[in-house]
C-alpha positions, 0 to 999 in steps of 0.5 A, a space after each residue: 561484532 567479531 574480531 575480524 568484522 571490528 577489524 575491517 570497520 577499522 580500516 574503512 574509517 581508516 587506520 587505527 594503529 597507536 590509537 588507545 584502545 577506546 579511540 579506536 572502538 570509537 573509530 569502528 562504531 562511527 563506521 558501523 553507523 555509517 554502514 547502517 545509515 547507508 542500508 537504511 537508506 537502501 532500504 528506503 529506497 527500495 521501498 520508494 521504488 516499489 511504491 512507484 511500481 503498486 501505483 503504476 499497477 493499480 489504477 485502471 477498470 477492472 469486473 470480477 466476474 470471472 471470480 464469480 463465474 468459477 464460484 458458481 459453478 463449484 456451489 449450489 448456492 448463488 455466485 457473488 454479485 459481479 462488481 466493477 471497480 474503477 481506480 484512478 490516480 487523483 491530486 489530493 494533497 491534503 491526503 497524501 503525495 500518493 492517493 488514488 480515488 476507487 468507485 465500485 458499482 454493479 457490473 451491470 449498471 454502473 448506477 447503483 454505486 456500492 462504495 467510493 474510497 480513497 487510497 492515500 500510500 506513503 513509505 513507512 520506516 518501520 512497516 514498508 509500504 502502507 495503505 490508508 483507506 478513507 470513506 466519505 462522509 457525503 459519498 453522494 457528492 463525490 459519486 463518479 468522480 473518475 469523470 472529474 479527477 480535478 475535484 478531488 483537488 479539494 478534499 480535505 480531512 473534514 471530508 473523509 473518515 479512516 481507523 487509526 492502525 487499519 492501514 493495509 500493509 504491502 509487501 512484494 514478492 516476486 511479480 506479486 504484491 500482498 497486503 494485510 492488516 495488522 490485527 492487534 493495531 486494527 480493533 475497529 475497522 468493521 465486518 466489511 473492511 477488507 482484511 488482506 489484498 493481492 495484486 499483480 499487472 492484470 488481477 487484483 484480490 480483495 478479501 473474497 473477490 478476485 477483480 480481473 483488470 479490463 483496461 
């Protein structure tokens, strides 16, 4: 700390003048940490705040048909299978304060169910805004259960399987947010994990497939 900087940190503890030397250090590092609790805790906020903004984006039904459209024609090879993917906020406080059930089926028959997930966020002091995504272990006893949120009241751990140090880390940017993976934490999340995700008010990135928000 400059001299100047030491100076001012004084005069905001108040004044320091006939101090002995090491009364007055300790006068400017009790404010130097108030200053930092100060900005942490701004920093928390912030964070909060965006976390309030993902979730209020994020639940809704969206196709990522227009994805596979644009793939198709720029390869000879066959488009992506269009997906629907349902996301719905849901009370599963076992999980979570924050947690959302997601459902993707085909886009043409939402019968054929490809995935059910849930997805628990909290604020982390050191890495921001974190996703932990859970798989079922019976995923046909939850199937569909955008129709009934209120059962998802009783999911607890035993009913659910994550990765430690898998979870999705989320960032904003602008009018955008991003999310990755910490690949040195995460060893064991499988080839199908999704690895990187982008979002905005009407689109949603996972991976390879652009789902376009639909209502």
């Amino acid at each position: 700390m400059d001299e100047g900087a030491r100076r001012g940190l004084v005069s905001c503890a108040g004044s320091a003048r006939g101090a002995a030397p090491l009364a007055a250090l300790g006068i400017a590092a009790a404010a130097s940490a108030l200053g930092l609790v100060g900005g942490c805790a701004s920093q928390e906020k912030l964070r909060n705040q965006e976390l309030t903004e993902l979730l209020a984006w994020l639940p809704g039904r969206y196709e990522s048909g227009v994805q596979a459209d644009s793939s198709a024609r720029r390869s000879l090879q066959p488009p992506p299978e269009r997906i629907a993917l349902i996301i719905a906020k849901v009370y599963t406080p076992r999980l979570g304060r924050h947690v959302l059930f997601a459902q993707e089926t085909a886009a043409d028959d939402p019968r054929r169910v490809m995935s059910e997930r849930m997805l628990s966020f909290r604020v982390d002091d050191r890495r921001g805004i974190l996703e932990t995504v859970y798989a079922f272990k019976d995923p046909l006893r939850w199937r569909d259960g955008q129709e009934h949120l209120e059962v998802f009241t009783g999911v607890v751990a035993e009913d659910v399987l994550t990765v430690p140090g898998c979870e999705l880390a989320w960032k904003k940017a602008g009018e955008q947010f991003t999310a990755t993976r910490d690949q040195k934490l995460c060893r064991d999340a499988g080839g199908n994990a999704v690895r990187s995700a982008e979002l905005t008010p009407d689109t949603l990135v996972l991976g390879e497939y652009r789902f376009r928000k639909t209502r």
